[in-house]
Backbone as JSON, one array per atom type, in Angstrom:
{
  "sequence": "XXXXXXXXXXXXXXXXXXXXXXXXXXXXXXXXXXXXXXXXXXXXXXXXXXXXXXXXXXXXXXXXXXXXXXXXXXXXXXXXXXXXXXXXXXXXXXXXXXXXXXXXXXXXXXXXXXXXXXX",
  "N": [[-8.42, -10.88, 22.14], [-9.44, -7.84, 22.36], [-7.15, -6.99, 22.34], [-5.8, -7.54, 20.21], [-7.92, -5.66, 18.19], [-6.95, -3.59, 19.49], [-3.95, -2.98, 18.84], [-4.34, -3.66, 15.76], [-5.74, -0.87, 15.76], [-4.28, 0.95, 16.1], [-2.23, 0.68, 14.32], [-3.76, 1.11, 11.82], [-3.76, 3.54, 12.6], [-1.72, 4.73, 12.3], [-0.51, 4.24, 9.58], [-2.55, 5.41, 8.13], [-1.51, 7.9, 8.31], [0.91, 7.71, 7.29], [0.46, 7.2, 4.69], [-0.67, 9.52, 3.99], [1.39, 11.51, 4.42], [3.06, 10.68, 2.81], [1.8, 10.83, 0.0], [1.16, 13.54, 0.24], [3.94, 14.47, 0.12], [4.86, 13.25, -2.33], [2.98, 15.09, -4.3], [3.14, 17.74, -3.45], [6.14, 18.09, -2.84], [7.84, 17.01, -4.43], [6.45, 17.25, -6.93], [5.05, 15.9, -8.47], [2.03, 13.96, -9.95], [-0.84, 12.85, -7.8], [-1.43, 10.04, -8.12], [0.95, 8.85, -8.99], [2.22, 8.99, -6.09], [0.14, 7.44, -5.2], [0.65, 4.32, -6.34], [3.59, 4.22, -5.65], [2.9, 3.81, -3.24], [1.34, 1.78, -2.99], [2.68, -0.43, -4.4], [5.42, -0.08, -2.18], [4.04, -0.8, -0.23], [3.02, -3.26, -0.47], [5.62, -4.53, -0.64], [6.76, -4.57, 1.84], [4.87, -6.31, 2.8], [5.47, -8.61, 2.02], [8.37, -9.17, 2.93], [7.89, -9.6, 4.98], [5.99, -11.48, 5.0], [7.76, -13.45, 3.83], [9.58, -13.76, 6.08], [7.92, -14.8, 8.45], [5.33, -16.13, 7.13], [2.93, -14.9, 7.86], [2.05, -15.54, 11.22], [-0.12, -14.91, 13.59], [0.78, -12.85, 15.4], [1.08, -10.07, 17.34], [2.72, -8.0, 16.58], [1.33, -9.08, 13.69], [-1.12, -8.22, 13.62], [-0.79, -5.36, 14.15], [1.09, -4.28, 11.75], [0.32, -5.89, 9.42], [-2.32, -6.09, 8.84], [-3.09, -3.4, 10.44], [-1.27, -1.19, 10.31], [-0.39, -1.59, 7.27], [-2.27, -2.09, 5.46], [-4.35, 0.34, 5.85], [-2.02, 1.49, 5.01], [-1.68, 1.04, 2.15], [-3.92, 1.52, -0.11], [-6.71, 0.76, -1.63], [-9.25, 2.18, -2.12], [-8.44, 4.87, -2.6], [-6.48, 3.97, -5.28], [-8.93, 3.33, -7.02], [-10.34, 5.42, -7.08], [-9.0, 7.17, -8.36], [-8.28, 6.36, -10.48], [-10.44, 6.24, -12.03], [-10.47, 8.74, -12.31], [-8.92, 9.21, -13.84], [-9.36, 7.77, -16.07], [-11.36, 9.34, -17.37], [-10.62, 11.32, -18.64], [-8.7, 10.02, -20.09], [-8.69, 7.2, -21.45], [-6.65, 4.84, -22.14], [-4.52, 6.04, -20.46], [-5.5, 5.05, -18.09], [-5.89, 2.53, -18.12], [-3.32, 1.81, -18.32], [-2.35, 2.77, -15.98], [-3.75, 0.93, -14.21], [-2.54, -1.58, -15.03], [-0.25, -1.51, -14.19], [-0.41, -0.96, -11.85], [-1.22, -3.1, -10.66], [0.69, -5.36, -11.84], [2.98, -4.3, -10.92], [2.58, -3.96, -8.09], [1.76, -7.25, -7.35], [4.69, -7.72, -8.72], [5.93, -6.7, -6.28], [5.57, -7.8, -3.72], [6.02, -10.61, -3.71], [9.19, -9.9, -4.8], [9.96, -9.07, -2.23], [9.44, -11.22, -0.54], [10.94, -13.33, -1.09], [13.13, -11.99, -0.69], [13.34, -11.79, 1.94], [13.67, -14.32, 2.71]],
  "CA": [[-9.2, -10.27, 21.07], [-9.22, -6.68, 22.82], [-5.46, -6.31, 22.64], [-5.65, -7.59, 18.64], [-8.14, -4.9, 17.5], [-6.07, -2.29, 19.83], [-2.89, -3.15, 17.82], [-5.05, -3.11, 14.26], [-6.17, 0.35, 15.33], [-3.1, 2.1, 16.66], [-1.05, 0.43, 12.8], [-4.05, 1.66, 11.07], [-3.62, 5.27, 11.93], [-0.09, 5.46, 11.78], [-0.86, 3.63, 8.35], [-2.99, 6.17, 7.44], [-1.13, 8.77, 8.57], [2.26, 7.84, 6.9], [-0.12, 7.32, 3.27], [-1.43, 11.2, 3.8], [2.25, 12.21, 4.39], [3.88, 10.23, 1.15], [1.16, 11.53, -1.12], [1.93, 14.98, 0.42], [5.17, 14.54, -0.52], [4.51, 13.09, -3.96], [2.52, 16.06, -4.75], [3.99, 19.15, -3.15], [7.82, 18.4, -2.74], [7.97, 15.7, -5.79], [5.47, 18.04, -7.92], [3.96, 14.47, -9.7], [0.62, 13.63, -9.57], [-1.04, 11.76, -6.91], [-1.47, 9.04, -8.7], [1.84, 8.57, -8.68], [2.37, 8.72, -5.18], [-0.82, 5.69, -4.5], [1.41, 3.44, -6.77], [4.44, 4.43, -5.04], [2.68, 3.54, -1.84], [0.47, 0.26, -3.31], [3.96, -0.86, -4.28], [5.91, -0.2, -1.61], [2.93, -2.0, 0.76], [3.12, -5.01, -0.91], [6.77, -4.93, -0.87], [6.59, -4.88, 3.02], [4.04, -7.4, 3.47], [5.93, -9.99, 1.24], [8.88, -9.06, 3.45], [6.69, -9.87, 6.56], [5.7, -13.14, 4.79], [8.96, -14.23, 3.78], [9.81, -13.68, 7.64], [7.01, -15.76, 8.95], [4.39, -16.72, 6.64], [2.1, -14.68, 8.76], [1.8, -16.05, 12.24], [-1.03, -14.19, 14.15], [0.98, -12.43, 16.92], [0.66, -9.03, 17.67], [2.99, -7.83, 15.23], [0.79, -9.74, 12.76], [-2.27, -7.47, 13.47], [-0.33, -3.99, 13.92], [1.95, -4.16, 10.82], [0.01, -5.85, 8.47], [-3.85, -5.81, 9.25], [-3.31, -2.1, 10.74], [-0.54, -0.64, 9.47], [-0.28, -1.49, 5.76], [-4.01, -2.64, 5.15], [-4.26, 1.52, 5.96], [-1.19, 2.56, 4.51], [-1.94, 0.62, 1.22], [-4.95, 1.96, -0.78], [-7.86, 0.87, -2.93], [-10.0, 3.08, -2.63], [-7.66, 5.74, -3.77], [-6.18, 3.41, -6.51], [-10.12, 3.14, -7.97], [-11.33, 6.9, -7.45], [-7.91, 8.03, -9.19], [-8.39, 5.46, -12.02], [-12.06, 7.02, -12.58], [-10.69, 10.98, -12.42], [-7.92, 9.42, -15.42], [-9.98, 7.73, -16.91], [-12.09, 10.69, -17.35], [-9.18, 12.36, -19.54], [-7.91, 9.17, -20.71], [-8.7, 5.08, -21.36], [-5.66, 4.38, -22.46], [-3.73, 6.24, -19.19], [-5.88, 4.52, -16.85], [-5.83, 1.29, -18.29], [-1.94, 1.48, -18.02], [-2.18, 3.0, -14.55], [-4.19, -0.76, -13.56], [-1.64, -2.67, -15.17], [0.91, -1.18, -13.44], [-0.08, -1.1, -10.33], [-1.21, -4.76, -10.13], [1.75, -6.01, -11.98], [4.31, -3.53, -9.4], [2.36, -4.74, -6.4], [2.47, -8.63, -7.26], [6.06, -8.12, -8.18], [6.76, -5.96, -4.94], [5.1, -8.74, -2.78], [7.21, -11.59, -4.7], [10.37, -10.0, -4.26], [10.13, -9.22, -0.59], [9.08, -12.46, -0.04], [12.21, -14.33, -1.49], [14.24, -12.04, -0.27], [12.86, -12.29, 3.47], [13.44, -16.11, 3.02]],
  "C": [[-9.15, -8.75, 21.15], [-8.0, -6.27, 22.29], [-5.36, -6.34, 20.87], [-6.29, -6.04, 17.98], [-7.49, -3.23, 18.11], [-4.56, -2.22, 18.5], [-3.51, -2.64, 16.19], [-5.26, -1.33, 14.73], [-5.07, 1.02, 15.76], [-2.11, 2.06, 15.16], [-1.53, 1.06, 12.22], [-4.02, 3.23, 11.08], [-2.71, 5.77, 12.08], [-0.15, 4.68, 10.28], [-1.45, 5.16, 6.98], [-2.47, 7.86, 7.45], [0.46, 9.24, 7.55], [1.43, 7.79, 5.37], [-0.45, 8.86, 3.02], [0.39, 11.32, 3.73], [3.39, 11.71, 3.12], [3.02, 11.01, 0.37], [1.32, 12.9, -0.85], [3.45, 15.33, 0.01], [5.44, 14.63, -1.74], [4.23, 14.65, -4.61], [3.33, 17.47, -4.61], [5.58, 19.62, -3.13], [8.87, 17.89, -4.1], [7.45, 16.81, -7.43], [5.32, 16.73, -9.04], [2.79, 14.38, -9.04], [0.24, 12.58, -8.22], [-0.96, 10.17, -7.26], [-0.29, 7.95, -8.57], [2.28, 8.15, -7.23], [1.5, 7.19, -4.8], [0.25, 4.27, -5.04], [2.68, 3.49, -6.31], [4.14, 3.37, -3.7], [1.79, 1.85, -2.19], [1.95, -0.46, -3.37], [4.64, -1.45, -3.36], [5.48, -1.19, -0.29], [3.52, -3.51, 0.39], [4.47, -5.62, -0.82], [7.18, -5.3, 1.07], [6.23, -5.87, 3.61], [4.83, -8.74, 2.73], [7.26, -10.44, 2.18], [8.47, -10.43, 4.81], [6.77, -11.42, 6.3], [6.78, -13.95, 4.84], [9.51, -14.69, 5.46], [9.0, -14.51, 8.47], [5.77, -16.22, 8.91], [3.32, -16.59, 8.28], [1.58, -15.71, 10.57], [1.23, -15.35, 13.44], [-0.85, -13.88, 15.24], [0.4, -10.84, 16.96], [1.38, -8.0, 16.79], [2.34, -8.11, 13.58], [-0.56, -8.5, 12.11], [-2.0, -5.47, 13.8], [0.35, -4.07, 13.07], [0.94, -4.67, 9.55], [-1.54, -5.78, 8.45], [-3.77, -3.82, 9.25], [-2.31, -1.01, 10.02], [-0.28, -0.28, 7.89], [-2.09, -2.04, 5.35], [-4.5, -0.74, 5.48], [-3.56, 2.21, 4.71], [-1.45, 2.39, 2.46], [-3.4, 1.02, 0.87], [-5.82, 1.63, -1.78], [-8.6, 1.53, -3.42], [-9.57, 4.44, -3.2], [-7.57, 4.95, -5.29], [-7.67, 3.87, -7.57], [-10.08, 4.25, -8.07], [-9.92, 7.06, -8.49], [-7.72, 7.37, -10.75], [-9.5, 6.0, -12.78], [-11.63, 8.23, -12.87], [-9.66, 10.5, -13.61], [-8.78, 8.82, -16.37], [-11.4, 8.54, -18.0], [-11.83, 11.37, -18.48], [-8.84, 11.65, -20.5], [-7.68, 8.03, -20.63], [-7.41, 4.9, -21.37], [-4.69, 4.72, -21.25], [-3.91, 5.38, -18.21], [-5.91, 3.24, -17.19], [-4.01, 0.9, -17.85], [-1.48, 1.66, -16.58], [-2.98, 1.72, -13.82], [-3.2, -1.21, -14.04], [-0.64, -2.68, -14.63], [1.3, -1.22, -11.86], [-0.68, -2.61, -10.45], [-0.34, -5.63, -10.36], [2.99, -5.51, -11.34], [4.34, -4.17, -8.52], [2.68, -6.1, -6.62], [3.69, -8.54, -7.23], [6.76, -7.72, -6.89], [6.8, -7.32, -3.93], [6.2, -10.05, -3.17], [8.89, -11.68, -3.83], [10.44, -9.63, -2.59], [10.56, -10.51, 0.17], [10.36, -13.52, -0.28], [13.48, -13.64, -0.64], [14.45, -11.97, 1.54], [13.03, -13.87, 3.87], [15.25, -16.06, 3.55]]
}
């Protein structure tokens, strides 16, 4: 149990570490909005973890709880996704309604194709 939440916490802050340094990217080297970058990174999460699945329909080793518990359960973002949906929707229903559809219909398909092609 010890060794599990060591693993979760050593994924989650290289998780959270590699999400600060994409959206730094996004923003400053990319010059697009953040926004962009979270869906970049919601995306690309899901496209990992489907990976993962395809690979072994989760099987609770130690890899299990540093990669996807700590790692992407970090690197992947909701609470960005929401606040950044609230600061567009702010400006603009119609943006932020398209910025949800997009990222929930990206991420399912990211997760999807991983997953088939991990099989």
């Amino acid at each position: 149990m010890l060794t599990n939440i060591l693993f979760v916490g050593i994924g989650g802050a290289l998780g959270a570490i590699a999400r600060f340094g994409v959206n730094e990217t996004f923003e400053n080297y990319l010059s697009v909005s953040t926004p962009t970058g979270t869906l970049f990174i919601n995306v690309i999460g899901c496209f990992f973890i489907g990976i993962f699945i395809g690979f072994s329909m989760p099987v609770k080793d130690t890899s299990y709880y540093f990669f996807i518990i700590g790692f992407l359960g970090s690197f992947t973002t909701m609470s960005a996704f929401t606040h950044q949906t609230i600061m567009i929707a702010n400006l603009n229903l119609t943006n932020a309604v398209s910025y949800i559809m997009l990222t929930i219909v990206l991420s399912i398909l990211a997760t999807y194709i991983g997953a088939i092609i991990s099989k």
